[in-house]
VOVOLUM-467288 format. One record per residue: residue in three letters; z, x, y of N, C-alpha, C in turn. Coordinates in steps of 0.1 Angstrom, whole numbers. Layout:
! residues N
['ALA', [Z, X, Y], [Z, X, Y], [Z, X, Y]]
...
***
This chain:
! residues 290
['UNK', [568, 846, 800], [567, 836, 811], [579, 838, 820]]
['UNK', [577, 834, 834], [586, 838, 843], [590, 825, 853]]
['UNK', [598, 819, 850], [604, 805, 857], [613, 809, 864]]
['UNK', [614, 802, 876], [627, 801, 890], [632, 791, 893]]
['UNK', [646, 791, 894], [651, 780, 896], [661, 783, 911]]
['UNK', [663, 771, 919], [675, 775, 930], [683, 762, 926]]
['UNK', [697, 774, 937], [710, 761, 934], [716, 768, 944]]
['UNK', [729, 761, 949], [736, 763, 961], [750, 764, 959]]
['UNK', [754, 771, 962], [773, 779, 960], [779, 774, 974]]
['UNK', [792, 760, 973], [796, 756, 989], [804, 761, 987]]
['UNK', [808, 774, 999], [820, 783, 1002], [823, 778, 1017]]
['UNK', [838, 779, 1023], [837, 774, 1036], [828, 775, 1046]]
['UNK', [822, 768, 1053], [810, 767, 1064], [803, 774, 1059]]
['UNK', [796, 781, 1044], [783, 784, 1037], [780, 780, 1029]]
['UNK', [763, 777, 1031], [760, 777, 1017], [751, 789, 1013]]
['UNK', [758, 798, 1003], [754, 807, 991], [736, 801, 986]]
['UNK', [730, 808, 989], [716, 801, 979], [720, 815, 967]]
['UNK', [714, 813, 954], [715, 817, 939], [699, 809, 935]]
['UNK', [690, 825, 939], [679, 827, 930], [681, 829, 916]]
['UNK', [674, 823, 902], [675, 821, 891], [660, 824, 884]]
['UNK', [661, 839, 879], [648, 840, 873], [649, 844, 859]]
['UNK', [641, 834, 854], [641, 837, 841], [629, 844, 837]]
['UNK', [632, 860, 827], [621, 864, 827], [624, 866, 809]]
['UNK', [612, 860, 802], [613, 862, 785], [627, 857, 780]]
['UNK', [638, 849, 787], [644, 841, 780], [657, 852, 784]]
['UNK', [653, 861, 794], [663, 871, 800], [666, 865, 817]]
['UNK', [681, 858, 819], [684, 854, 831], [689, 861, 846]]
['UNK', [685, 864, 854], [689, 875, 865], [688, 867, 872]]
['UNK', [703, 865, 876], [710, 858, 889], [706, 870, 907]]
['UNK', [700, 866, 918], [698, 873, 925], [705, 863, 938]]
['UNK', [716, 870, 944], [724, 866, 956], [713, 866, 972]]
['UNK', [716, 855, 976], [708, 856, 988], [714, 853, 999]]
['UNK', [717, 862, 1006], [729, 858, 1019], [743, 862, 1016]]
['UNK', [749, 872, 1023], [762, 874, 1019], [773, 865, 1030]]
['UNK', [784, 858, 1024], [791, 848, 1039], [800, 861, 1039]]
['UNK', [804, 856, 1053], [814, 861, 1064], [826, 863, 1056]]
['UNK', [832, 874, 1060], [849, 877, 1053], [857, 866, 1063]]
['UNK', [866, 864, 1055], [878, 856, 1060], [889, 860, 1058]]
['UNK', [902, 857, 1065], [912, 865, 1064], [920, 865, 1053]]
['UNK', [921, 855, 1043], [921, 853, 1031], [919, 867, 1022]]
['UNK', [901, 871, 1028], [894, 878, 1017], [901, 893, 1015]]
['UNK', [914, 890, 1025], [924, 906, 1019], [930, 903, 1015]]
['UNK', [938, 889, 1014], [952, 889, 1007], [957, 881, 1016]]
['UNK', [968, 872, 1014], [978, 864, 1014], [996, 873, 1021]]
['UNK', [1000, 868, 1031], [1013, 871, 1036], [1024, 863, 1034]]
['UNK', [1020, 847, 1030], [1029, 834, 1027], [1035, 835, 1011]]
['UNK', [1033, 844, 1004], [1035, 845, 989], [1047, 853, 985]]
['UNK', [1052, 843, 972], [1061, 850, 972], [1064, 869, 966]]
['UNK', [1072, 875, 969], [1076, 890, 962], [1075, 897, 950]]
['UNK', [1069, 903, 945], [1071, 904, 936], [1081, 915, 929]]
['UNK', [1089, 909, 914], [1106, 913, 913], [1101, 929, 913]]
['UNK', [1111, 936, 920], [1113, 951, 918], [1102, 960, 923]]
['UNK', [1097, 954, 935], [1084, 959, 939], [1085, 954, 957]]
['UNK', [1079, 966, 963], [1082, 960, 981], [1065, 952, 984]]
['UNK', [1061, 945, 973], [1047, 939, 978], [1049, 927, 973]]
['UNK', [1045, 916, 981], [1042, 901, 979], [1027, 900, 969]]
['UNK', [1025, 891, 961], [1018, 885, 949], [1004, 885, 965]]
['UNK', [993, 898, 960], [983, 893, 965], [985, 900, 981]]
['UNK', [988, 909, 983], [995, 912, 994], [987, 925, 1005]]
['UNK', [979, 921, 1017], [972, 925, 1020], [974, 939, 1026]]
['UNK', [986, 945, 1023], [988, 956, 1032], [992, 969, 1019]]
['UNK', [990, 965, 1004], [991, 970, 993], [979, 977, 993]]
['UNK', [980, 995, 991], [972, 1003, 992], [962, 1000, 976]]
['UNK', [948, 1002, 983], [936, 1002, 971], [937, 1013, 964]]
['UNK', [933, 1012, 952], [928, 1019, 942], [919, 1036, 952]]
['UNK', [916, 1042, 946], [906, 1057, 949], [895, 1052, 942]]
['UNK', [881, 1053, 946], [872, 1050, 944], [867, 1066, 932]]
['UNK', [864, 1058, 920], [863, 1072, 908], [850, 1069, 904]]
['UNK', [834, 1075, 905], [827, 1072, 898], [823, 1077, 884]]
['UNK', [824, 1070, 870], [825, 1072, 862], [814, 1080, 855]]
['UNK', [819, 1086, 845], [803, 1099, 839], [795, 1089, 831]]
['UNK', [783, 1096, 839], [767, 1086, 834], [767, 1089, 823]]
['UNK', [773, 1093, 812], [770, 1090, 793], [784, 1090, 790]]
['UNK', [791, 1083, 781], [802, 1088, 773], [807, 1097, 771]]
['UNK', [823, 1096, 781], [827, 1113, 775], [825, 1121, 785]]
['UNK', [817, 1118, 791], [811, 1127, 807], [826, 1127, 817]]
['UNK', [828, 1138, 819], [838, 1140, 833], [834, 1128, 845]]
['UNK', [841, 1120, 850], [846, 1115, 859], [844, 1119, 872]]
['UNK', [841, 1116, 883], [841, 1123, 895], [853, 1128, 899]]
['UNK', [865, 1123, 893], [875, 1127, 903], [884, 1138, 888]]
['UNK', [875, 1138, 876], [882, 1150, 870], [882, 1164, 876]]
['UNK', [891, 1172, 865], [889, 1191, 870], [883, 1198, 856]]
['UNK', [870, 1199, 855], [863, 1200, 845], [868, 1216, 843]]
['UNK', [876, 1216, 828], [879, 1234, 824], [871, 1236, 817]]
['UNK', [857, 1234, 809], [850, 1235, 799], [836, 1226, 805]]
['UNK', [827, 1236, 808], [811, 1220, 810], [802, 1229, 802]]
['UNK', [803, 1238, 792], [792, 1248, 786], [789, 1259, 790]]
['UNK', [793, 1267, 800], [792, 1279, 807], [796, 1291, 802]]
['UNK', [814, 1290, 809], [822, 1300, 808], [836, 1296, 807]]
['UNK', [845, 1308, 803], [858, 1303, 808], [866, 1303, 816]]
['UNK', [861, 1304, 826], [865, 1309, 842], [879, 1301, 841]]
['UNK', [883, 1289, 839], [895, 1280, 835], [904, 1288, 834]]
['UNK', [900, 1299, 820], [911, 1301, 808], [914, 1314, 809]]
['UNK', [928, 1317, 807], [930, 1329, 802], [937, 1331, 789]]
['UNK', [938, 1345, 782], [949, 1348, 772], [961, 1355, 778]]
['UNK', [974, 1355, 773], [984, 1360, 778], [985, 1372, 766]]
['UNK', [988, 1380, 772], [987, 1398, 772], [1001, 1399, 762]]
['UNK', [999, 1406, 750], [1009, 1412, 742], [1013, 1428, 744]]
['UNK', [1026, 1427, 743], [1024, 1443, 739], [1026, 1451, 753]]
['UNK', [1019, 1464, 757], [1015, 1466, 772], [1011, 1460, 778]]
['UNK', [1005, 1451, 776], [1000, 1438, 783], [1011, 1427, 784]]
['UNK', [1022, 1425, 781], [1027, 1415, 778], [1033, 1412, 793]]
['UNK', [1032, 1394, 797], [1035, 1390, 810], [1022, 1389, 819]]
['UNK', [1009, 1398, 812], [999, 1395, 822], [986, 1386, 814]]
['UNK', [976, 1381, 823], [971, 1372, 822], [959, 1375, 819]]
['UNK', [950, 1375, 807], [936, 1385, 808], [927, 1374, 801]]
['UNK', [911, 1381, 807], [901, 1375, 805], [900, 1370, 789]]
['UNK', [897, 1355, 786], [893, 1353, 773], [884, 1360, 769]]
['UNK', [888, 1360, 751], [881, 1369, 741], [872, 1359, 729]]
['UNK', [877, 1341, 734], [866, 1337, 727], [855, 1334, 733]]
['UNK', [846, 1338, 721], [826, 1336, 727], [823, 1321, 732]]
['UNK', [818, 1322, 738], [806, 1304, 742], [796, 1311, 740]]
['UNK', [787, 1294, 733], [781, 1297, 727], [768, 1286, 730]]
['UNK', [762, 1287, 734], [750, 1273, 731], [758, 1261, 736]]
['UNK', [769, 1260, 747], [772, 1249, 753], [789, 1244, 748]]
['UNK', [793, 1256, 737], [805, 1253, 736], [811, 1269, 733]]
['UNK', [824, 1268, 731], [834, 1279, 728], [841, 1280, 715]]
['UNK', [842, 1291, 709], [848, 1291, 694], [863, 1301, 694]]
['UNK', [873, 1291, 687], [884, 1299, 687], [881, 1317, 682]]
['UNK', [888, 1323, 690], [885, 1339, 689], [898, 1339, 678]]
['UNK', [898, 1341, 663], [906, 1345, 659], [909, 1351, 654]]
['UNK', [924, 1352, 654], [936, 1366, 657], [936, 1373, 668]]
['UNK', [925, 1366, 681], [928, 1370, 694], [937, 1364, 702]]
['UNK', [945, 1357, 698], [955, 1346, 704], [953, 1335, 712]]
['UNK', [960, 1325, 712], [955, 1312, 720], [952, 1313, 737]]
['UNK', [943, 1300, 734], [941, 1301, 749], [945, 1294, 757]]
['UNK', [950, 1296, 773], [957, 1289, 783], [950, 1286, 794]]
['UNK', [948, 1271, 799], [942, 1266, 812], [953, 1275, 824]]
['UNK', [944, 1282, 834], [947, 1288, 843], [956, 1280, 856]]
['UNK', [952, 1265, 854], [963, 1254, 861], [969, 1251, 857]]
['UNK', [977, 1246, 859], [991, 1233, 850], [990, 1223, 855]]
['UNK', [997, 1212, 848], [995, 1199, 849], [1007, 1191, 841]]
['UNK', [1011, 1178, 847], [1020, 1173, 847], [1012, 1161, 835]]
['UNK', [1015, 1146, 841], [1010, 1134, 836], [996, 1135, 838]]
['UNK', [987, 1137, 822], [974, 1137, 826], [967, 1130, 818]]
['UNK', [953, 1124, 820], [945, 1123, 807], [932, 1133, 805]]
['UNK', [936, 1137, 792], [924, 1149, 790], [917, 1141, 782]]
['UNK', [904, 1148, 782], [890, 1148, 772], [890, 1161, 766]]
['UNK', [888, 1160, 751], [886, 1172, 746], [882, 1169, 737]]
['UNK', [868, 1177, 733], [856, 1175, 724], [858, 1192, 710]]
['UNK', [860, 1187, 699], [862, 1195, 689], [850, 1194, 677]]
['UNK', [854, 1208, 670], [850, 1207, 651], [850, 1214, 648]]
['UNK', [858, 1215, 633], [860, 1220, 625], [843, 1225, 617]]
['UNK', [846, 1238, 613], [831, 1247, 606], [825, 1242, 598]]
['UNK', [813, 1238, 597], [807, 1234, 587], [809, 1241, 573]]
['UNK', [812, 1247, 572], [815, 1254, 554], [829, 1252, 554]]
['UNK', [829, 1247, 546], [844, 1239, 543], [854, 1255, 533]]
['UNK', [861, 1259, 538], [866, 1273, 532], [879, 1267, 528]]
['UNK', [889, 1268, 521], [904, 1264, 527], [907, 1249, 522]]
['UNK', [918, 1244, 520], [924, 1232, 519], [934, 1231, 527]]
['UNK', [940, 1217, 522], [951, 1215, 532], [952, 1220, 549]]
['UNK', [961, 1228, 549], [961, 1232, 569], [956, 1247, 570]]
['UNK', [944, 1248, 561], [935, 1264, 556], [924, 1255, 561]]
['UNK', [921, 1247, 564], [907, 1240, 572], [906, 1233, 583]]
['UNK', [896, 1243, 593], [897, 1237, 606], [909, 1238, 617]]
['UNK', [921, 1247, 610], [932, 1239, 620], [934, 1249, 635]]
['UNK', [936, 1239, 642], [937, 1247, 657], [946, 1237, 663]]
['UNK', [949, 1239, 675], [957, 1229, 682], [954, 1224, 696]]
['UNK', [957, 1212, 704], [956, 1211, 718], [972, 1203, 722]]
['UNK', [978, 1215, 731], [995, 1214, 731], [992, 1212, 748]]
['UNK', [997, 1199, 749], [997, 1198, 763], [1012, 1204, 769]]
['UNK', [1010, 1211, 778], [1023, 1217, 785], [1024, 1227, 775]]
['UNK', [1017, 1234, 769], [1015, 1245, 760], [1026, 1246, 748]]
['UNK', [1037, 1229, 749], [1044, 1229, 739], [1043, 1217, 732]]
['UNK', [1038, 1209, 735], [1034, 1196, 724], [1022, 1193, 723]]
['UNK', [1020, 1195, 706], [1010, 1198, 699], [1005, 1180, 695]]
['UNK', [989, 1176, 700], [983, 1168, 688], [973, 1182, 682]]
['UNK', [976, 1176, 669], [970, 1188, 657], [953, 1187, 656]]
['UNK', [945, 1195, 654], [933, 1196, 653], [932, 1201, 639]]
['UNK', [922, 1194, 632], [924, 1200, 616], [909, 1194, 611]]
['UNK', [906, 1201, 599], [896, 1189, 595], [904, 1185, 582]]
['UNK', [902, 1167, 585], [907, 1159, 578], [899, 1152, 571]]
['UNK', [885, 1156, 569], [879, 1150, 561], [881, 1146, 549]]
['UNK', [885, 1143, 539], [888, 1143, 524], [892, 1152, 522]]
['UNK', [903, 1160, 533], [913, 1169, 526], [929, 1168, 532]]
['UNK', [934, 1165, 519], [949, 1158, 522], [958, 1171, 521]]
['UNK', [966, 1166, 528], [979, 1178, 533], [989, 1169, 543]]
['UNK', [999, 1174, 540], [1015, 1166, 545], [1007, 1155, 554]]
['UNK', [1016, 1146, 555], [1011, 1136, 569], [1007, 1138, 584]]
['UNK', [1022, 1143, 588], [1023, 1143, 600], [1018, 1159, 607]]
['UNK', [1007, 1163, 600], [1001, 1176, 600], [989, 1172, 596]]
['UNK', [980, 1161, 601], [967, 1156, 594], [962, 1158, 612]]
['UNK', [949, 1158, 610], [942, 1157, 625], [946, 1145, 633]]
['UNK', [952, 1149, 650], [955, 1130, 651], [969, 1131, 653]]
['UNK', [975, 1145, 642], [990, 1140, 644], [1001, 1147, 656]]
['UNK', [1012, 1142, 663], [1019, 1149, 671], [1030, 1155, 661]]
['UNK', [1023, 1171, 662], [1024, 1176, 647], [1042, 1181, 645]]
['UNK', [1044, 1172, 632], [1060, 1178, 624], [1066, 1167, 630]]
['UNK', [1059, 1156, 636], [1067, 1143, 645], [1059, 1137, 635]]
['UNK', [1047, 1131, 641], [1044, 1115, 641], [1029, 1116, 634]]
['UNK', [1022, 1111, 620], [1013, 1107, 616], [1003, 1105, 626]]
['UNK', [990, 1103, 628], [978, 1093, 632], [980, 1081, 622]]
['UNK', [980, 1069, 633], [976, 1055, 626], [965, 1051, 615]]
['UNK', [957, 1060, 619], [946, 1057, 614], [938, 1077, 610]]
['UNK', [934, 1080, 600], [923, 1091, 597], [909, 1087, 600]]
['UNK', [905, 1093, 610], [890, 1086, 617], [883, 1102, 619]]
['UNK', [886, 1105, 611], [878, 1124, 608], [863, 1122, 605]]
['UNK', [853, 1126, 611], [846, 1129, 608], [841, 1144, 597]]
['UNK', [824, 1139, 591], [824, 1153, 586], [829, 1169, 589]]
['UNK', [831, 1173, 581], [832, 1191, 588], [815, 1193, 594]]
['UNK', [814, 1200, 608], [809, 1202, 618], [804, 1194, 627]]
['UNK', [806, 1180, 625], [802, 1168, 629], [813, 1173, 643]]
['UNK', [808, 1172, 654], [816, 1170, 674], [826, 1155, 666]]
['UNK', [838, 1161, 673], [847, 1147, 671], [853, 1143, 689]]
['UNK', [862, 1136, 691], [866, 1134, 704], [880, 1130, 708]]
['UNK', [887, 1139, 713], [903, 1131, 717], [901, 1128, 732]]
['UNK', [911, 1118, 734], [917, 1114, 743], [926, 1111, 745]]
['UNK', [935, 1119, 753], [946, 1117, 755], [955, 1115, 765]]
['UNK', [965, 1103, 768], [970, 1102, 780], [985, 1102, 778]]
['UNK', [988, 1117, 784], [998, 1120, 784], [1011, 1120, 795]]
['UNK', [1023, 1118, 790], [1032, 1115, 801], [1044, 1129, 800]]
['UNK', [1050, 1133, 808], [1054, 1146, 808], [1072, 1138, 812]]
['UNK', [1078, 1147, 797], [1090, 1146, 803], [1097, 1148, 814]]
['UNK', [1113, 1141, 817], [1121, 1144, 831], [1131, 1146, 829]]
['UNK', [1132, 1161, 836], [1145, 1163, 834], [1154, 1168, 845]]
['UNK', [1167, 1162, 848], [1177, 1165, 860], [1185, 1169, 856]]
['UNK', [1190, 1177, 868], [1204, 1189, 865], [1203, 1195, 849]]
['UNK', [1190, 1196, 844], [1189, 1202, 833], [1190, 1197, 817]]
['UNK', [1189, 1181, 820], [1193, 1174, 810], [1182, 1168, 810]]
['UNK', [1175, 1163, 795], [1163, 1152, 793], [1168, 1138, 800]]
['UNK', [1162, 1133, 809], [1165, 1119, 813], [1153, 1107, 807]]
['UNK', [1143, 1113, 811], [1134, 1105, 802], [1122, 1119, 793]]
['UNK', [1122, 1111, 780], [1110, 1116, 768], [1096, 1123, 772]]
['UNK', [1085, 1126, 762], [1073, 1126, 772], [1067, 1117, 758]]
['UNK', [1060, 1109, 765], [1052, 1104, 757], [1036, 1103, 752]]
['UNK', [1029, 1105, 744], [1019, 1109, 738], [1010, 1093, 736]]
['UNK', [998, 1089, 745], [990, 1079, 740], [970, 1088, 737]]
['UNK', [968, 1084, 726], [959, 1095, 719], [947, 1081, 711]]
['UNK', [934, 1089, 715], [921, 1079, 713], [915, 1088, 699]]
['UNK', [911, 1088, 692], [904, 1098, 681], [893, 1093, 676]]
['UNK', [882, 1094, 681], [868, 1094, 677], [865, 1075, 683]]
['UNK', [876, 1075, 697], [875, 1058, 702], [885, 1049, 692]]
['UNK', [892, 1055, 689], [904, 1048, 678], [918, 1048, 682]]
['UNK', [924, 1040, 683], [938, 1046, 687], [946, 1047, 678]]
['UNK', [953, 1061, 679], [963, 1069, 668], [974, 1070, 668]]
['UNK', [979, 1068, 684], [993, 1068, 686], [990, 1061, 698]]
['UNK', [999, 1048, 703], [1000, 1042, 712], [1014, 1043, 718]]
['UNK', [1019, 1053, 729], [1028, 1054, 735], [1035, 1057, 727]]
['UNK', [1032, 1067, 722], [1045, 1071, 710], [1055, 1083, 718]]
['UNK', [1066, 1080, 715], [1077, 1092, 724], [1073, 1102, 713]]
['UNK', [1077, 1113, 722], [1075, 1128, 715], [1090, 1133, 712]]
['UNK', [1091, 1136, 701], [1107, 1142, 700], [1110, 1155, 702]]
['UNK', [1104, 1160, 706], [1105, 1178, 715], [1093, 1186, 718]]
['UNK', [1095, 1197, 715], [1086, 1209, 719], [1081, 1210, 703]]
['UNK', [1071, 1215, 699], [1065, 1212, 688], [1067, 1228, 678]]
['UNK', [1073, 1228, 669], [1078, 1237, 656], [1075, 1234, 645]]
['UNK', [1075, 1244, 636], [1072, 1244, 622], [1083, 1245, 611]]
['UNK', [1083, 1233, 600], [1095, 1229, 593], [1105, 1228, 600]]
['UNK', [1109, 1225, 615], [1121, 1222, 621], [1119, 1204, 625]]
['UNK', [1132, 1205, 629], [1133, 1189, 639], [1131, 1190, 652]]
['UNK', [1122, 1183, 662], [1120, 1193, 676], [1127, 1186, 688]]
['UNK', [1129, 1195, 694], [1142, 1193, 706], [1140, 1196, 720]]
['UNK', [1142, 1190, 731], [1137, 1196, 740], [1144, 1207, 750]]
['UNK', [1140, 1215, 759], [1148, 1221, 767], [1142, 1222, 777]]
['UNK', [1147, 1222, 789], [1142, 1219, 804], [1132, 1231, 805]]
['UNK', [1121, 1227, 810], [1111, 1231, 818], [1109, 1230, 827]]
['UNK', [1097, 1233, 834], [1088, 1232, 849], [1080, 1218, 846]]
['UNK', [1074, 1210, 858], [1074, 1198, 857], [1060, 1197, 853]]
['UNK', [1052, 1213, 860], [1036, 1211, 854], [1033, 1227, 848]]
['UNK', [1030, 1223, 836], [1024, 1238, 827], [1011, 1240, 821]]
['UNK', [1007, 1252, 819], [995, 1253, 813], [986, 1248, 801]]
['UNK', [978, 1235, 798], [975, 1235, 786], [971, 1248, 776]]
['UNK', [971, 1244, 763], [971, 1254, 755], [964, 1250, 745]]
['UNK', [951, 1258, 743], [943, 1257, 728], [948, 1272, 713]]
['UNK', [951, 1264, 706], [958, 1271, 692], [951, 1282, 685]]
['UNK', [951, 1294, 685], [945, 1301, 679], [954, 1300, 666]]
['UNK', [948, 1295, 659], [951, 1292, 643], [943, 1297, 632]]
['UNK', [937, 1310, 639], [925, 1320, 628], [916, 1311, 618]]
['UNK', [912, 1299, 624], [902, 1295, 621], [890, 1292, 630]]
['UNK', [877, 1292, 631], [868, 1294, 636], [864, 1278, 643]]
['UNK', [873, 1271, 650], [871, 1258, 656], [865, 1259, 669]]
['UNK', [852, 1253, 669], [844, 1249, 681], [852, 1241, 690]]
['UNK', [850, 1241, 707], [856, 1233, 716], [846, 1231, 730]]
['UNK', [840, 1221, 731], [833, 1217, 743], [837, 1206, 748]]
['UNK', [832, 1205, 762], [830, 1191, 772], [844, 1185, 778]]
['UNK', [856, 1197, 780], [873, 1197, 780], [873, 1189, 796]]
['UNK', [881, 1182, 801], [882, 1180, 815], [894, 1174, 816]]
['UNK', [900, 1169, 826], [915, 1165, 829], [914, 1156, 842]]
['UNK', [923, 1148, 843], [923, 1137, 853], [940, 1139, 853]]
['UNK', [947, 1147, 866], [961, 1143, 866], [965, 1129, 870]]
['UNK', [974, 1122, 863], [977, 1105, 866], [982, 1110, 882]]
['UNK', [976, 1099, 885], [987, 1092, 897], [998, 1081, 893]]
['UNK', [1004, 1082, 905], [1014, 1068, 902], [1009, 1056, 912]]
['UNK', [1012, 1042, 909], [1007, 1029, 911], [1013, 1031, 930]]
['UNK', [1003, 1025, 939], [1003, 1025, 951], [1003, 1039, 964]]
['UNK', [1000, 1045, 955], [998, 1057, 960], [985, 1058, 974]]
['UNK', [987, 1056, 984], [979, 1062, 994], [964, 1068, 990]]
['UNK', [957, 1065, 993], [944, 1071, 991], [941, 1083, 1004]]
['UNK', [943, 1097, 1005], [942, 1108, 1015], [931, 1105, 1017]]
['UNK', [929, 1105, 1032], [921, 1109, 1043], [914, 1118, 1043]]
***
């Protein structure tokens, strides 16, 4: 059954009419007549400041947001991402050259495959051909379906943003090994909150919004910090990073460049990787280019 109802919205000198159709007990409000902007409808000049900031509460001359349209399914790159992985190739990525090669920059040696990529291993890790500073990546993983190996003998690979701080890639399914080396963790630092592992070969999903240390005249001034989603869970919420990422050490930092190449782990295990993309942060009031 399909019933209509009207009613009227008093905004200054209009009246709003608000069509009301009910169809099977489902209600769909339909607007009819849009009123006039008013000067109001940008913001306020009479308000007060807000502390530590050159903008008044509401303040019409405070630059808008960038218009981002979001990806039509879950997990989908973003309009305003830099997609390094959509199922193709790895045009993105390169290996860095040992040996006679060492210092140069050569075509990846792991396969894609049916829409995703498999660590090539004992061919060495792989490096995004950009750098990047404060980002949020998407990166879609899994560990092999034939479970081989225990402990950090399964699944393990890495995604090291700035090609030195590692969240760990592992399969964690009902296989226990140290903590702070479980999938999820900012590894030889910090645990995952929560183990939200899916089966071995089951696609899993991080997310992570990362903030890139600062450093002046050579000295750490501020941390970098690590905020990380794992299968839509959060694992670490702003957790400071205590250095560059090592094994059996304590980690420490030392000045770098402001934006570096991410890095996928060749950890001679056979770990799948699709659907990778990156959104470098901006900072708040930032200009929208022309």
């Amino acid at each position: 059954m399909i019933t209509t109802s009207r009613r009227y919205l008093l905004r200054p000198s209009v009246a709003v009419a608000l069509v009301s159709i009910a169809v099977g007990g489902l209600v769909v409000v339909a607007q009819r007549g849009v009123p006039p902007r008013t000067a109001t409808d940008d913001g306020f000049t009479d308000t007060p400041m807000l502390p530590g900031q050159p903008w008044r509460v509401h303040d019409p001359s405070r630059p808008n947001p960038p218009v981002v349209t979001p990806g039509a399914t879950p997990g989908a790159a973003p309009s305003d991402a830099i997609v390094l992985f959509d199922g193709t190739d790895l045009s993105q990525w390169a290996q860095r050259g040992t040996g006679a090669n060492a210092g140069q920059l050569l075509e990846p040696k792991w396969p894609v495959r049916d829409g995703y990529f498999e660590t090539g291993a004992g061919s060495g890790s792989l490096h995004s051909r950009a750098s990047f500073g404060d980002v949020q990546l998407h990166v879609e993983w899994a560990a092999p379906t034939v479970v081989a190996g225990n402990s950090q003998g399964r699944g393990n690979s890495g995604i090291y943003l700035m090609s030195l701080y590692e969240i760990q890639v592992l399969d964690s399914f009902e296989n226990r090994s140290y903590a702070d080396g479980q999938a999820g963790s900012i590894y030889g630092q910090w645990p995952p909150l929560a183990n939200v592992a899916r089966k071995p070969g089951e696609w899993q999903a991080y997310d992570i919004i990362f903030e890139a240390p600062i450093f002046e005249n050579g000295k750490l001034v501020t941390p970098a910090y690590q905020t990380v989603f794992w299968n839509g869970v959060i694992v670490h919420n702003r957790k400071e990073v205590m250095g560059a990422t090592v094994y059996r050490k304590v980690a420490t930092y030392a000045k770098h460049e402001a934006q570096r190449p991410l890095m996928l782990q060749d950890h001679n295990d056979p770990v799948r990787y699709r659907n990778i993309w990156v959104r470098p942060l901006r900072q708040y009031d930032q200009a929208v280019p022309k």
